[in-house]
Structures are given as structure tokens and as C-alpha cells.
Backbone as CSV, one residue per row, in Angstrom:
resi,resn,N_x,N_y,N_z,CA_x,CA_y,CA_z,C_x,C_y,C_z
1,UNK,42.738,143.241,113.149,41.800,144.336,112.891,40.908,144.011,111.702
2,UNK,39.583,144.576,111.608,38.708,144.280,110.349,39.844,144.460,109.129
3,UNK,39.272,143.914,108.270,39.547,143.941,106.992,39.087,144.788,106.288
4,UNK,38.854,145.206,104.498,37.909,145.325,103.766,37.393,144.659,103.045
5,UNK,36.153,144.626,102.686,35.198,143.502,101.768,35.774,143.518,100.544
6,UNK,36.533,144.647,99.916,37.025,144.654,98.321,35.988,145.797,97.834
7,UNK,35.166,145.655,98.448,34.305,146.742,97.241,34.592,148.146,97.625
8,UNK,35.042,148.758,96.132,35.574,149.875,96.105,35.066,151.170,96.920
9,UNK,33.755,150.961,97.176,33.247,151.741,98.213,32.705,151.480,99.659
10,UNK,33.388,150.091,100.090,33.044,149.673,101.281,33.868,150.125,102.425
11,UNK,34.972,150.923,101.931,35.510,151.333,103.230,35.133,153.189,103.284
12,UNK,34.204,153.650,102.751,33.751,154.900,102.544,32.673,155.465,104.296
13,UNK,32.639,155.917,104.999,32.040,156.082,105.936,31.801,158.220,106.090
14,UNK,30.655,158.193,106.705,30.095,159.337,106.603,31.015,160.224,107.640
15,UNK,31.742,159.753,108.471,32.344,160.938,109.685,33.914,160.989,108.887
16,UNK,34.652,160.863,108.809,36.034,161.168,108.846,36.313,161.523,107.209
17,UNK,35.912,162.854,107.188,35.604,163.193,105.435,36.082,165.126,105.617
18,UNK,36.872,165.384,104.820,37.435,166.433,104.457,35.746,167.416,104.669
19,UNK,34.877,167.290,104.317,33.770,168.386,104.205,33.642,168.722,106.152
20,UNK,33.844,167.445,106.831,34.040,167.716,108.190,32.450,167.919,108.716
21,UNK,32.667,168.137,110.357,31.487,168.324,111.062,31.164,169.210,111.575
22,UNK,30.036,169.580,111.912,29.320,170.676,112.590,29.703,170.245,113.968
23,UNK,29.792,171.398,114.590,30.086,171.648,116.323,28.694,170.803,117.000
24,UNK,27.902,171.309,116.384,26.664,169.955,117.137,26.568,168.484,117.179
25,UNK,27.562,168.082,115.950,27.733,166.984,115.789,28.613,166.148,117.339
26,UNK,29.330,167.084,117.996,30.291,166.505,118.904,29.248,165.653,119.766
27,UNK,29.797,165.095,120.538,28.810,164.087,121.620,28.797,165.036,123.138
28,UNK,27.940,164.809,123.732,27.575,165.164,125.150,28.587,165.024,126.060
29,UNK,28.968,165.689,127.383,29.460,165.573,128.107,30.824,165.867,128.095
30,UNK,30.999,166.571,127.353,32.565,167.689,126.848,33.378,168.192,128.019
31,UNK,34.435,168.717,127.871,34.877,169.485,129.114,35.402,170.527,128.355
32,UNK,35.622,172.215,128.549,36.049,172.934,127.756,36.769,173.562,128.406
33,UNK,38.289,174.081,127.492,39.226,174.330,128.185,39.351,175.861,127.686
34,UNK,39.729,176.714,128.990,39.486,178.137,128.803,40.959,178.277,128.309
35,UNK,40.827,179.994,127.622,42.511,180.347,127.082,43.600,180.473,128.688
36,UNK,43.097,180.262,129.854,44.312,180.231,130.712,44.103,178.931,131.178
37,UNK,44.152,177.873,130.791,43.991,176.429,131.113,42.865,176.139,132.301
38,UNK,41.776,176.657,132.636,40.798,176.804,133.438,39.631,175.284,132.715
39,UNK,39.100,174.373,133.221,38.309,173.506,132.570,37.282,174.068,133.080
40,UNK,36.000,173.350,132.507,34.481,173.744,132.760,33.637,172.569,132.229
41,UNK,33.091,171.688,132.562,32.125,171.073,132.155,31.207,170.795,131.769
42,UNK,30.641,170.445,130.632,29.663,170.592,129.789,28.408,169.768,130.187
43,UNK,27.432,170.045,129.526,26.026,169.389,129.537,26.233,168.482,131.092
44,UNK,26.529,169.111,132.005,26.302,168.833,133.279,25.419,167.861,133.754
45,UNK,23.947,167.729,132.858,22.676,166.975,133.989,23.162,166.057,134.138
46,UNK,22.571,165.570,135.533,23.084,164.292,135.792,22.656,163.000,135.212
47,UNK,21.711,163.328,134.573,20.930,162.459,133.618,22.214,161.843,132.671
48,UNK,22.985,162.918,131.916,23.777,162.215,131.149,25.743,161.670,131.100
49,UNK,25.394,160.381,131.141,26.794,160.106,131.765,27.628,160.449,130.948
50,UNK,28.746,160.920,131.813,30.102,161.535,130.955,30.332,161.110,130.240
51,UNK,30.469,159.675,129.801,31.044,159.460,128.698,29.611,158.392,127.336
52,UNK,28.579,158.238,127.751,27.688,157.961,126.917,27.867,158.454,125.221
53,UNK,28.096,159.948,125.257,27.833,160.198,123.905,29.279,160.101,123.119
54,UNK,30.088,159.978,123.886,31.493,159.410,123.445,31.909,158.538,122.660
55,UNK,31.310,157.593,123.389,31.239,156.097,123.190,31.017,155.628,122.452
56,UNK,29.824,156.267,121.484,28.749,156.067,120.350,29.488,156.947,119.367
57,UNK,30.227,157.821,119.387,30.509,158.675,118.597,32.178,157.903,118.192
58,UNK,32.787,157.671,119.287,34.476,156.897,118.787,34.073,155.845,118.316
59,UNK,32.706,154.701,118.517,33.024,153.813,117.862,32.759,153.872,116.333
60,UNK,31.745,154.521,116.071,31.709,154.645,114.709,32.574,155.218,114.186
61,UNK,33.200,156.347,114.574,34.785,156.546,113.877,35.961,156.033,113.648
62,UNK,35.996,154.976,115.046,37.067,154.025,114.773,36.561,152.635,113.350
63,UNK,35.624,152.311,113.646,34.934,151.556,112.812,35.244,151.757,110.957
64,UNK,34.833,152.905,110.940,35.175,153.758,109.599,36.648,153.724,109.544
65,UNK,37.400,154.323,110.398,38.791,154.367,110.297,39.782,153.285,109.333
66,UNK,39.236,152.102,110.552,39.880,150.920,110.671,39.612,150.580,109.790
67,UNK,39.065,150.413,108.837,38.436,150.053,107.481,38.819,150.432,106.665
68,UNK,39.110,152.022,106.439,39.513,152.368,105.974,41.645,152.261,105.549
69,UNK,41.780,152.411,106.682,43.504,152.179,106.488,43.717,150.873,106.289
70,UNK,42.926,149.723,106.715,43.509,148.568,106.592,42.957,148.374,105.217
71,UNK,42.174,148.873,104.114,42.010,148.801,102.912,42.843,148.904,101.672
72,UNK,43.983,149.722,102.674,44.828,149.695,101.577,46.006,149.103,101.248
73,UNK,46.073,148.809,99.948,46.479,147.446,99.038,46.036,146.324,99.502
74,UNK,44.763,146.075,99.668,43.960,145.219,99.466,42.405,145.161,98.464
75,UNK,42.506,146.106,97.970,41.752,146.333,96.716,41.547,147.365,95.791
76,UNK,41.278,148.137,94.887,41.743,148.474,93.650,41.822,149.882,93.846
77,UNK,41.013,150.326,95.103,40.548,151.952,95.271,41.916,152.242,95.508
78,UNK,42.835,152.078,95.979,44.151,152.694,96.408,45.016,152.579,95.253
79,UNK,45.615,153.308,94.338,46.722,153.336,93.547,47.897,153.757,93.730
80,UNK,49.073,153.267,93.162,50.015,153.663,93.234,50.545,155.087,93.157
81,UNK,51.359,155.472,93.910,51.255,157.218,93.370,52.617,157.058,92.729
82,UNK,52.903,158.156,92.106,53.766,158.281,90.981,55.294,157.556,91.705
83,UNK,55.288,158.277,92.698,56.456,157.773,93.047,57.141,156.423,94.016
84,UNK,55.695,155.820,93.810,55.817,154.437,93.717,56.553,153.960,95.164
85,UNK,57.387,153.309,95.589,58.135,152.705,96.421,59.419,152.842,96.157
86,UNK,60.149,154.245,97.405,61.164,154.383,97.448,62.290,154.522,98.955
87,UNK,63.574,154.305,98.530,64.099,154.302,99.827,64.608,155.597,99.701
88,UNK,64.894,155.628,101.234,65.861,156.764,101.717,66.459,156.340,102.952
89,UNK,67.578,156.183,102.813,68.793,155.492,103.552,68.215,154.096,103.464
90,UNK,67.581,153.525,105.044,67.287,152.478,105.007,65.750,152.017,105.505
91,UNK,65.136,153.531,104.873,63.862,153.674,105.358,63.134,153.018,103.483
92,UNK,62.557,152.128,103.583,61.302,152.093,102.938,59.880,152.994,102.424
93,UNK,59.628,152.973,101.854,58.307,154.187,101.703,57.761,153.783,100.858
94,UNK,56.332,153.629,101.229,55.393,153.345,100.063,54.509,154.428,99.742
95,UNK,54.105,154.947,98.783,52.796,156.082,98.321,51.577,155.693,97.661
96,UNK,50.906,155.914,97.779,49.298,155.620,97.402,48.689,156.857,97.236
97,UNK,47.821,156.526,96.181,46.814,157.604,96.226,45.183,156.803,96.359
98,UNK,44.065,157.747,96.361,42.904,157.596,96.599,42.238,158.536,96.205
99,UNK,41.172,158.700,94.851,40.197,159.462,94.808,38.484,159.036,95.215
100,UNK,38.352,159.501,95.935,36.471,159.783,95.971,35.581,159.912,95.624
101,UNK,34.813,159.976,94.566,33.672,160.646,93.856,33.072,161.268,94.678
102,UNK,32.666,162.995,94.538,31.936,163.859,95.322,30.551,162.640,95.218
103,UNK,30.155,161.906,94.560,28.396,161.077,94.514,28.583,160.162,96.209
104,UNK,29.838,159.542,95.905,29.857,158.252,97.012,29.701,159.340,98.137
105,UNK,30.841,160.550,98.060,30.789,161.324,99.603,29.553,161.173,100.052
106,UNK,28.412,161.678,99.184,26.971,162.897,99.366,26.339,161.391,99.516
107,UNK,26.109,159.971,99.296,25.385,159.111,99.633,25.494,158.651,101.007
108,UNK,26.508,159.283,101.284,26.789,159.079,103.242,27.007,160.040,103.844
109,UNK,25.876,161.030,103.929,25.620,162.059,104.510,24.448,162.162,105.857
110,UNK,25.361,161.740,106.924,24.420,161.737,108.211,23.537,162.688,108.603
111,UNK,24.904,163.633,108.766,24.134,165.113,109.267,23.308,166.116,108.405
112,UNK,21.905,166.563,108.323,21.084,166.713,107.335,21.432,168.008,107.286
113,UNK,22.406,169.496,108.123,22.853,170.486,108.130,24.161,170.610,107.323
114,UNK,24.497,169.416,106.530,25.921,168.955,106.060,25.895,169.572,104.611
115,UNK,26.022,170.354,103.377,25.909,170.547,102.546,26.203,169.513,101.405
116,UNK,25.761,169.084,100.144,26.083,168.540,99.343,27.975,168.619,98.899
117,UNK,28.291,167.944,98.926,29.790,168.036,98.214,29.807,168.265,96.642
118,UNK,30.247,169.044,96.068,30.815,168.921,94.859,32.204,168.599,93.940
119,UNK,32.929,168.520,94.925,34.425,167.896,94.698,34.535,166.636,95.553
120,UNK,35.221,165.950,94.271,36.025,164.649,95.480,37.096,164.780,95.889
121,UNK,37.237,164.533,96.909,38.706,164.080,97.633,39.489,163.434,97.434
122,UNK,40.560,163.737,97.374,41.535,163.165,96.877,42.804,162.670,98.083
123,UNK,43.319,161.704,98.204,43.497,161.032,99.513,45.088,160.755,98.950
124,UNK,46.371,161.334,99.836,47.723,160.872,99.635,47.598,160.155,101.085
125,UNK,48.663,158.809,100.762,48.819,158.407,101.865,50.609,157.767,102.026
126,UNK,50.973,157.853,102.911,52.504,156.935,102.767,52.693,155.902,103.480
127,UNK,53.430,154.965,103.684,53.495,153.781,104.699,55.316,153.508,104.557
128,UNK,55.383,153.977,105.468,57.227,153.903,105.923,57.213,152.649,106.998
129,UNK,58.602,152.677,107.059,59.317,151.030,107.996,60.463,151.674,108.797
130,UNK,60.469,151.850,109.907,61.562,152.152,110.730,62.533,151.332,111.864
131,UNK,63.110,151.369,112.056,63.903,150.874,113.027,63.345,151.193,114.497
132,UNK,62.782,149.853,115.076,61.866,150.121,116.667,63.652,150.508,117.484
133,UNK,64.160,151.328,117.296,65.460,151.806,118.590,65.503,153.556,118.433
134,UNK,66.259,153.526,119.257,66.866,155.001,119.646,68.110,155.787,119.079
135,UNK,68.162,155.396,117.946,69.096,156.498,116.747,68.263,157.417,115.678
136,UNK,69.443,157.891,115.354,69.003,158.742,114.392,67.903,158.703,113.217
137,UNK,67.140,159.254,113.132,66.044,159.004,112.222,65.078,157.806,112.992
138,UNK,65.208,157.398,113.904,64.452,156.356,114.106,63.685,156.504,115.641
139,UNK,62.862,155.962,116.184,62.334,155.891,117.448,61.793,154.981,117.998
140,UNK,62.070,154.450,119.311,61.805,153.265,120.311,59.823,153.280,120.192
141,UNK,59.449,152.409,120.598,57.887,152.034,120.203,57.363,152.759,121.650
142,UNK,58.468,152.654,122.578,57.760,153.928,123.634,57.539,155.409,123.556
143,UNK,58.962,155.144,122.798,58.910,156.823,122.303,57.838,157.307,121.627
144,UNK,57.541,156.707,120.442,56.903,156.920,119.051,55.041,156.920,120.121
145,UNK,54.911,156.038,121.185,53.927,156.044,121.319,53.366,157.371,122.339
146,UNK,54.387,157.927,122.983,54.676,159.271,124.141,54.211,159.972,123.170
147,UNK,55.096,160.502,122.229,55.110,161.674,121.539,53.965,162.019,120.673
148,UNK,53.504,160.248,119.897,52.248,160.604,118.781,51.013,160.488,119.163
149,UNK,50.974,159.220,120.448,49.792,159.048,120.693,49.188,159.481,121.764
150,UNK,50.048,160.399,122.989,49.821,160.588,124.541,50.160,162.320,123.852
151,UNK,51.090,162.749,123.159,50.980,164.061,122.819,51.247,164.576,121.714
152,UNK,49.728,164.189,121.176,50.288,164.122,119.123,50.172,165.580,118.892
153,UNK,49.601,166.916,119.805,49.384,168.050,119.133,50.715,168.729,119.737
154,UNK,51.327,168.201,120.389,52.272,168.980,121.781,53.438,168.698,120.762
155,UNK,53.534,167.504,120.812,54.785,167.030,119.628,54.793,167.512,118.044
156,UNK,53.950,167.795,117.416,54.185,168.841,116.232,54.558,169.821,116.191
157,UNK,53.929,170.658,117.702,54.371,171.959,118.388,55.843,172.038,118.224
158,UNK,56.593,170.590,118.885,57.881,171.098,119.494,58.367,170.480,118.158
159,UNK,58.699,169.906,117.243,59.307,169.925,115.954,59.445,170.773,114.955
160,UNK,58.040,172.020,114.957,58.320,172.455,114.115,57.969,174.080,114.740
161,UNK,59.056,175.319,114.353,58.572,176.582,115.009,57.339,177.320,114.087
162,UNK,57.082,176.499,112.911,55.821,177.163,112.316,54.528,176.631,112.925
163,UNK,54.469,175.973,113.895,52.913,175.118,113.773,52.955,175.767,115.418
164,UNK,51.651,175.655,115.633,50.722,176.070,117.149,49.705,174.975,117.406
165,UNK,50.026,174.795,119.107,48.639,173.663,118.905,48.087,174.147,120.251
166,UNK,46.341,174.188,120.170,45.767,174.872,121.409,44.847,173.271,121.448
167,UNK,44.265,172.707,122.749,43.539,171.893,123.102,42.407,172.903,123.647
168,UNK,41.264,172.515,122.667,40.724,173.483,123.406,39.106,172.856,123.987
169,UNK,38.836,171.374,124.204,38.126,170.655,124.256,38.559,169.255,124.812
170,UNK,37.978,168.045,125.733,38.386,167.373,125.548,37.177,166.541,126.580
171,UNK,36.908,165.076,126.081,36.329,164.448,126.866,37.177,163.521,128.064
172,UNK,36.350,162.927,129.311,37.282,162.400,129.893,36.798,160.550,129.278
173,UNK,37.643,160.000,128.924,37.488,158.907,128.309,38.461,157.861,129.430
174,UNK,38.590,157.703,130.626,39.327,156.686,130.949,38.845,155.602,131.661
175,UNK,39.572,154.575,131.139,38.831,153.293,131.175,37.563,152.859,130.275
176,UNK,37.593,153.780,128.972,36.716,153.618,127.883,36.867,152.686,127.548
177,UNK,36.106,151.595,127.008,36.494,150.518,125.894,35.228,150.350,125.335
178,UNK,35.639,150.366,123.984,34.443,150.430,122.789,34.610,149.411,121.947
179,UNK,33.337,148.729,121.451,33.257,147.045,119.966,33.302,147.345,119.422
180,UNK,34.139,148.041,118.138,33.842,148.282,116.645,34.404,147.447,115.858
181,UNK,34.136,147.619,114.948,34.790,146.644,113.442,35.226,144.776,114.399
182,UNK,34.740,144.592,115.359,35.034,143.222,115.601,36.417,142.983,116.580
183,UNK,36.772,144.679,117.013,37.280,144.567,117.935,37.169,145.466,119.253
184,UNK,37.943,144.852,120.148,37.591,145.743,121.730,38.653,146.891,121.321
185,UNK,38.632,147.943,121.533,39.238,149.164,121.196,40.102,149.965,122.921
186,UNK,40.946,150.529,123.338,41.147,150.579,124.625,42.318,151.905,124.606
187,UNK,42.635,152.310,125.770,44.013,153.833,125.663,43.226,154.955,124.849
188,UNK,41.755,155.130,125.044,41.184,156.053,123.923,41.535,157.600,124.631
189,UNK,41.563,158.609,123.985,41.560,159.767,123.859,40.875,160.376,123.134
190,UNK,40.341,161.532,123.236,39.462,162.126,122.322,39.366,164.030,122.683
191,UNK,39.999,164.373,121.991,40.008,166.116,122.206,39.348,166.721,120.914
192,UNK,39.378,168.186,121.033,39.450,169.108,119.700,40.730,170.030,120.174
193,UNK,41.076,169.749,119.143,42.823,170.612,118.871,42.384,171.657,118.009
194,UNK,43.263,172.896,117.805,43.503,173.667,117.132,44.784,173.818,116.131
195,UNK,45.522,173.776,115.233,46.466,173.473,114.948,46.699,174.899,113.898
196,UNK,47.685,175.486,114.245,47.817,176.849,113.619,49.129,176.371,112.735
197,UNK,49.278,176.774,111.490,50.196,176.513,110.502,51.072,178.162,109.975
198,UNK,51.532,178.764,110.444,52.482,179.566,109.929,53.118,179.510,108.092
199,UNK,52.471,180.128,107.328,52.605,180.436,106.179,53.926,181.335,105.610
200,UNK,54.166,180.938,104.646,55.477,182.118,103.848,54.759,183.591,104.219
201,UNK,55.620,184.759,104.229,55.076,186.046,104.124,53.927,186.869,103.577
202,UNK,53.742,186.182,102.399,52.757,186.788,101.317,51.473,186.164,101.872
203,UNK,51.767,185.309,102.819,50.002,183.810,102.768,49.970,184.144,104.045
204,UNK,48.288,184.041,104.023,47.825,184.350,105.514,48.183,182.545,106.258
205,UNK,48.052,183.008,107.411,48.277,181.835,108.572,46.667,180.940,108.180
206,UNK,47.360,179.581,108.303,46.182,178.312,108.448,46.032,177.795,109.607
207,UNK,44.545,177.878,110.145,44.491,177.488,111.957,43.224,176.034,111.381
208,UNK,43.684,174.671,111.456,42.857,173.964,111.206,42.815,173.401,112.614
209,UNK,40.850,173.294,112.678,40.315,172.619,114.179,39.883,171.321,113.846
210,UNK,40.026,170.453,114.488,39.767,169.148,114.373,39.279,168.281,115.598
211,UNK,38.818,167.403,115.494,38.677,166.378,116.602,39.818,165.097,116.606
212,UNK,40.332,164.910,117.503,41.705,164.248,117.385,41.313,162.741,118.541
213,UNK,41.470,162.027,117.698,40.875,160.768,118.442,41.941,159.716,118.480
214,UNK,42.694,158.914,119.667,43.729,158.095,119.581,43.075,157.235,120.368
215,UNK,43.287,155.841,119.798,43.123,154.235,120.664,43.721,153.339,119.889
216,UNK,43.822,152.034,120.690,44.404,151.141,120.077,43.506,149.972,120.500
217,UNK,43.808,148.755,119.429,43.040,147.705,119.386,43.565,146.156,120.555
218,UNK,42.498,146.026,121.432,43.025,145.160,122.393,43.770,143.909,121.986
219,UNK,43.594,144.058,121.141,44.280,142.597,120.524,46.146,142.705,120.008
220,UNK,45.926,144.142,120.231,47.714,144.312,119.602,48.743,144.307,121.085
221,UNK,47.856,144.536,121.933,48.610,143.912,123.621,49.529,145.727,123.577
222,UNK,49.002,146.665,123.121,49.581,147.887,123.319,50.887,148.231,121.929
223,UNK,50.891,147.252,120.737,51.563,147.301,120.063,51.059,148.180,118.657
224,UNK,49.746,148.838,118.645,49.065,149.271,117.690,48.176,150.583,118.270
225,UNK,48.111,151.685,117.275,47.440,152.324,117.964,46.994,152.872,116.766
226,UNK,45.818,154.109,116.039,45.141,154.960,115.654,45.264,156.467,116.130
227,UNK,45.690,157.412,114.813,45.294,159.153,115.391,44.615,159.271,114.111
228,UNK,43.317,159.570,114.869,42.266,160.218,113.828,42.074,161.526,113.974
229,UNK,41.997,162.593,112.394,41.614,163.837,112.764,40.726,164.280,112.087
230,UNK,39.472,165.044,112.510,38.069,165.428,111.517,37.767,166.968,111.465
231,UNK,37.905,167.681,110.521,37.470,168.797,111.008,36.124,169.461,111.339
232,UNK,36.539,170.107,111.915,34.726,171.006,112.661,34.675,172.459,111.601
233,UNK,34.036,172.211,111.053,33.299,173.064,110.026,33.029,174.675,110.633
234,UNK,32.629,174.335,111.448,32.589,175.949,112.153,32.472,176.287,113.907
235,UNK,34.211,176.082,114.249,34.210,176.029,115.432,34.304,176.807,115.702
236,UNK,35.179,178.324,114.899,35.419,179.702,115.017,33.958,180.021,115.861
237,UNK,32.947,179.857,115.351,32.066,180.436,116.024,31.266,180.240,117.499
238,UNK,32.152,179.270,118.353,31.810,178.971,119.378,32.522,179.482,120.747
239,UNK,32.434,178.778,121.759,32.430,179.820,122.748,34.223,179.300,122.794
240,UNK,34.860,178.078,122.494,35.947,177.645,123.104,37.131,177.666,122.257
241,UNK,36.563,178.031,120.906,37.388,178.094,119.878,38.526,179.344,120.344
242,UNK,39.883,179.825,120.084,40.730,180.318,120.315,41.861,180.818,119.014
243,UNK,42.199,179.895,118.425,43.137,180.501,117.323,42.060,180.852,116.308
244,UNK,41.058,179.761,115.913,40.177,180.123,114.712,39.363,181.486,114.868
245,UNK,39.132,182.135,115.774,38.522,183.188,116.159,39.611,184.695,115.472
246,UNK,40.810,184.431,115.242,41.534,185.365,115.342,41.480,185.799,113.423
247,UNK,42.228,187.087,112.962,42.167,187.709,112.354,42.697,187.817,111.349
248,UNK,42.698,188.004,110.189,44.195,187.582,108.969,44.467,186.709,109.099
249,UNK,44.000,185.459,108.887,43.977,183.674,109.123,43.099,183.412,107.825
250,UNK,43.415,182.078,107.449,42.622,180.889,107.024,42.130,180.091,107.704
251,UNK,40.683,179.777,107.769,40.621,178.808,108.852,40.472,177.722,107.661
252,UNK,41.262,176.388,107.998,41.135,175.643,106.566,40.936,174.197,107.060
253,UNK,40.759,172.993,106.400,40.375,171.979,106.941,41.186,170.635,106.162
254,UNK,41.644,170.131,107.150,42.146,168.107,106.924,41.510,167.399,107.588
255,UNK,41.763,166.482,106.478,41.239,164.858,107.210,42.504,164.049,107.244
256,UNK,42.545,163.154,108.664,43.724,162.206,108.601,43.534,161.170,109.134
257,UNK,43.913,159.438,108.760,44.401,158.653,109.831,45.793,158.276,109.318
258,UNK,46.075,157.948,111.167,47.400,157.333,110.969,47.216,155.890,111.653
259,UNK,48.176,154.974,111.368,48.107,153.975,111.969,49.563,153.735,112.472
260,UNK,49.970,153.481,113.536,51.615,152.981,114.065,51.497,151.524,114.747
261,UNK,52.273,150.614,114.556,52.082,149.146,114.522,53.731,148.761,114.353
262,UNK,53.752,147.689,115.119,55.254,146.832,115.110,54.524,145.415,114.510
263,UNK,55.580,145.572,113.435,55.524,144.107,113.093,56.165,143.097,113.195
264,UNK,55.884,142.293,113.103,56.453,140.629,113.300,58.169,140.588,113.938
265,UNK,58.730,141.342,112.252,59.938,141.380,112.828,60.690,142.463,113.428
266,UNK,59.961,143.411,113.930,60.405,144.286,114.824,60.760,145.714,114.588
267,UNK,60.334,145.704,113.135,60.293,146.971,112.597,58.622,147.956,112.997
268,UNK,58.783,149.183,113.209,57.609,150.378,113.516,56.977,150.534,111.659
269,UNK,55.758,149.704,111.756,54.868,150.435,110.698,54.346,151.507,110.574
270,UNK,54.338,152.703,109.980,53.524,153.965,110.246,52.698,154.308,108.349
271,UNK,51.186,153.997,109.307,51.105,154.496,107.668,49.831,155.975,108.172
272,UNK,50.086,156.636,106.842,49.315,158.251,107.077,48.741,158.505,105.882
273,UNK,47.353,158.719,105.846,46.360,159.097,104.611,46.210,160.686,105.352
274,UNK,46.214,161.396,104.251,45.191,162.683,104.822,44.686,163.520,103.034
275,UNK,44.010,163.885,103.742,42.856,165.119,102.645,43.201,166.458,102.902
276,UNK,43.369,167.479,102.507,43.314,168.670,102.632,42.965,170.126,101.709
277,UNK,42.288,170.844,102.365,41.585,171.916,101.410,41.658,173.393,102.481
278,UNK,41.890,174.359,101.901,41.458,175.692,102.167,39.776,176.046,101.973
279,UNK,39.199,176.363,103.440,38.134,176.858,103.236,37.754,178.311,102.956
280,UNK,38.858,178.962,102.876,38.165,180.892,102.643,39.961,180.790,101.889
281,UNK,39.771,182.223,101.603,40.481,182.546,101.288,41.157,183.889,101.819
């Protein structure tokens, strides 16, 4: 997979950023999924092929991505976080941090409806080592790839009874393959999820919408894959949105990649950066 150049702001890219995107920003040729699982198809003309604006839109995100995760500890922007490299049982864990300057955000600002940033982001990330089998604490590379990458919103659902996940968007991407960062990209997926977070008593509920993007790089022979998540700035207000629409909520916003990878000697790499902020209160 690409590398990074070293320079502290070369793995910085304008889409996969906590300030998030406008609903116009999505690409053409959508399919939208009603609250009783009913689909409907978007921007219909036949002029524009289903997956054209897709195409253009995952690769530059994967592009950014890939750049981004493989940047770290390979040059100075990533620091150690306090708690450094620790085990638990016979799991490994590494922590990193990452700050942003709100300047670098606002110099890679595509969308001209995008507001200036005034805070930087601040980026935790971890990188654990697991056992590729089927015990405790651990999961087979089929498994890990079912659950995170074929049903990464379904599988948070069923782990945890505080979280909700609605699909409420999704392109048809099969047999996609996209060039970015210097590689063929392939297994893509691309939805907008809803992800409802159940709060202590006193705190209203957090429903963060995102665009949830999974592929892997042809070169890992199905051994590597990407879940990217971006949020949509104001999906509440559209026709397909569903939890964000609702009442006594936060609608609040993350940024994430993950990367899952087997290495050499047969251990599951998983590493996870994300950003996160409350947008209302």
C-alpha cells in the first residue's frame, strides 16, 4: 500500500475530516432505503451510470485514507499516547495520538459550502495483534472479515444493547475496482449508516450519520481490508435520514479508519484512528 512522504502534512486530505460533508457532496446514482426496507433509486437518467460518481468519490477517499493510516509511525505527526504500549493477556496494544491544526484542516477545503474550522482535531488511534483462530478474545480472518467488513453496522448492533444501526443509503458497487494511491482497490462497499448511541440517563441519545466505505487492496489477495467513516453534516434534513430526524437526540459526528491485515506471521493487525465531537447540544 502507498506509503507517506514524511511530511507532517502530507497525509492530510480534504474528505475524511471530523467537520464532515454536506449531503450534496455524496456522488450520483444512490439507492435509498425506506424505514420498511423498500429501495428506490436515485438520479435515475440514463445518462448517468450507476456507479460513475462512486468511483470518483471512493477513490479519493481511499487515497486519503491509505495515507493516512499507513503514516503512522513512520513520521513525527503521530505521537505516543500516554499509555504507550501495553499488554493485556497476550494481546499487544499500541496508542498514538495525532493533532491537526484547525489552518492545515481549512487549507483543504473542497467544498466551498464547508465552513472554516476553528478547532483542530485531535486523532486517538490504537493498533492491537490478535490471534488469526477461534477462541476467546480472538477471531478467525473469516470471521473478523464477515462481521467488520460485510456487516460492520449490523455487528456493533449485535455486541452492544446501547448502539442502533439503520442503513439508510447505499450504492450498488459490484465488481467496482478503483487506482488510488498506486493501487487496484476491490470487495468495495459504500453505504450511509446511521448509528444511534444510547447515553447514561441524564444525556440525551447520540445518532451519528456517516458514510461507511469498506475495500481492500488487490495486492493483499483478500488479506487486507479498510472501514472508512465520514460524517454528513446535515442528513437529518433529508428525505432518507431516520434516527437523525428524531427528537431529544444529539445528532453528533466521527471520523474513523480502520485497517485489518494478517501479517507475515499469522497474527490479525487491527489498527483504528477516530475523531469525535458533539454537534448541538
Amino acid at each position: 500500500m502507498s506509503q507517506s512522504t514524511g511530511h507532517p502534512n502530507s497525509t492530510i486530505g480534504p474528505m475524511v475530516r471530523l467537520r464532515g460533508l454536506p449531503y450534496s457532496a455524496l456522488p450520483l446514482g444512490g439507492i435509498g432505503i425506506h424505514p420498511d426496507g423498500t429501495e428506490e433509486k436515485l438520479n435515475t437518467n440514463t445518462q448517468i451510470h450507476p456507479t460513475r460518481g462512486a468511483e470518483a468519490f471512493i477513490t479519493d477517499v481511499l487515497r486519503e485514507s491509505s495515507l493516512f493510516i499507513d503514516g503512522m509511525g513512520l513520521d513525527d505527526s503521530w505521537d505516543l499516547d500516554k499509555r504507550s504500549t501495553t499488554l493485556f493477556g497476550k494481546k499487544r496494544i499500541l496508542f498514538l495520538k495525532r493533532v491537526i491544526p484547525a489552518r492545515d484542516i481549512n487549507r483543504r477545503r473542497v467544498y466551498s459550502q464547508l465552513p472554516l474550522v476553528d478547532n483542530k482535531e485531535v486523532w486517538y488511534a490504537r493498533r492491537s495483534f490478535h490471534d488469526n483462530q477461534d477462541t476467546r478474545g480472538s477471531a478467525t480472518w473469516d470471521q473478523v472479515t464477515v462481521d467488520i467488513k460485510e456487516n460492520h453496522a449490523l455487528t456493533e448492533e449485535a455486541v452492544s444493547d446501547d448502539v442502533t444501526a439503520k442503513q439508510c443509503m447505499r450504492w450498488n458497487t459490484n465488481n467496482l475496482i478503483v487506482d488510488s494511491g498506486g493501487e487496484q482497490w476491490n470487495n468495495i462497499t459504500m453505504a450511509v449508516v446511521e448509528m444511534r448511541h444510547k447515553m447514561p440517563v441524564i444525556i440525551n441519545k447520540r445518532t451519528f450519520p456517516v458514510v461507511l466505505i469498506t475495500a481492500s487492496p488487490g495486492s493483499s489477495n483478500g488479506n487486507e481490508f479498510l472501514v472508512i467513516s465520514i460524517p454528513i453534516i446535515d442528513f437529518e434534513t433529508t428525505t432518507w435520514a431516520q434516527l437523525s430526524k428524531e427528537k431529544k437526540q444529539v445528532v453528533a459526528a466521527y471520523a474513523a479508519i480502520e485497517q485489518f491485515r494478517i501479517l507475515p506471521q499469522g497474527e490479525i493487525e487491527w489498527t483504528m484512528a477516530t475523531t469525535v465531537v458533539s454537534l448541538a447540544s
